[in-house]
C-alpha angles and dihedrals in degrees: 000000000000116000124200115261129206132192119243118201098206104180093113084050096053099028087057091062090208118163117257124208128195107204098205131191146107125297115290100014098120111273105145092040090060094038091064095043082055097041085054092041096051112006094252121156112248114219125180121188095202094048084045086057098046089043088057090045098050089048093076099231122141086250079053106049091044093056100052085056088066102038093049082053089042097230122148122276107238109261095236094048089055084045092053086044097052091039093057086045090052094043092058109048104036094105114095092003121129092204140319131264111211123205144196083354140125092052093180143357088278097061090040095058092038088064100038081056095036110035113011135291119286105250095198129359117205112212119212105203119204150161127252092237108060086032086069091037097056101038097056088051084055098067113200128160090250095046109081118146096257088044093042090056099044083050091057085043093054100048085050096055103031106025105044094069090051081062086046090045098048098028090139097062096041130098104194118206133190097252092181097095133062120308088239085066110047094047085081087059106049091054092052 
């Protein structure tokens, strides 16, 4: 399926030199949670590639709409339209932002060298480490439209297959913290 494209002029994003950090970890393991105790803590610009993509796809656009053909099946997002999305994101709030917090991307090494190429290099990843078990409990208490059981397991699947390797790859970057306890007491460890 073809999917609308849109051009992204990034100077303002790789002339800030702002740091960039990727908050990486299975579904469910509290990215988003962590990513606003540390936007309030520092300024940084939280951007969430899931809630980008459910945002394009409730807008009603035909990026949207094509989108939300491809999330209901569970199928993968291409890895230039996440790009696009996280770009525009970027572009536009650059101004006044002490950094950006990146999360639920990069999704593979792919992603992650795209954009490395493309954007700037990740200065620091946080890993939220987390078992299979409470990522799939968690997430079908969510409830979200995109987290249905069958969708929820081929999620986890997918983190273990294609983003683990992103965390190999990058291992010297990354701070990895224990995400399965309470979000209270994580936060402590991500601002070590």
């Amino acid at each position: 399926m073809e999917i609308e494209r849109k051009q992204v002029d990034l100077t303002k994003v790789k002339e800030s030199g702002l740091p960039v950090v990727w908050v990486i970890g299975g579904p469910g393991c509290g990215k988003g949670t962590q990513c606003d105790h540390l936007r309030a803590k520092y300024g940084y610009v939280h951007l969430a590639a899931g809630e980008l993509l459910r945002h394009e796809v409730m807008s009603g656009s035909k990026r949207g709409l094509q989108l939300y053909k491809l999330m209901e099946m569970g199928e993968l997002v291409p890895v230039e339209v996440v790009l696009d999305l996280l770009s525009e994101a970027m572009a536009s709030k650059v101004t006044g932002s002490s950094g950006f917090l990146i999360d639920g991307y990069p999704l593979d090494l792919e992603e992650a060298e795209k954009f490395e190429k493309q954007v700037v290099p990740v200065t620091r990843i946080i890993h939220l480490d987390l078992s299979t078990d409470t990522m799939v409990d968690r997430l079908t208490r969510r409830g979200n439209f995109d987290d249905k059981p069958e969708t929820v397991l081929k999620r986890v699947k997918l983190y273990e297959e294609k983003t683990v390797p992103v965390l190999e790859k990058y291992c010297n970057k990354t701070v990895k913290v224990d995400a399965d306890r309470s979000a209270v007491d994580i936060y402590p460890d991500i601002i070590d």
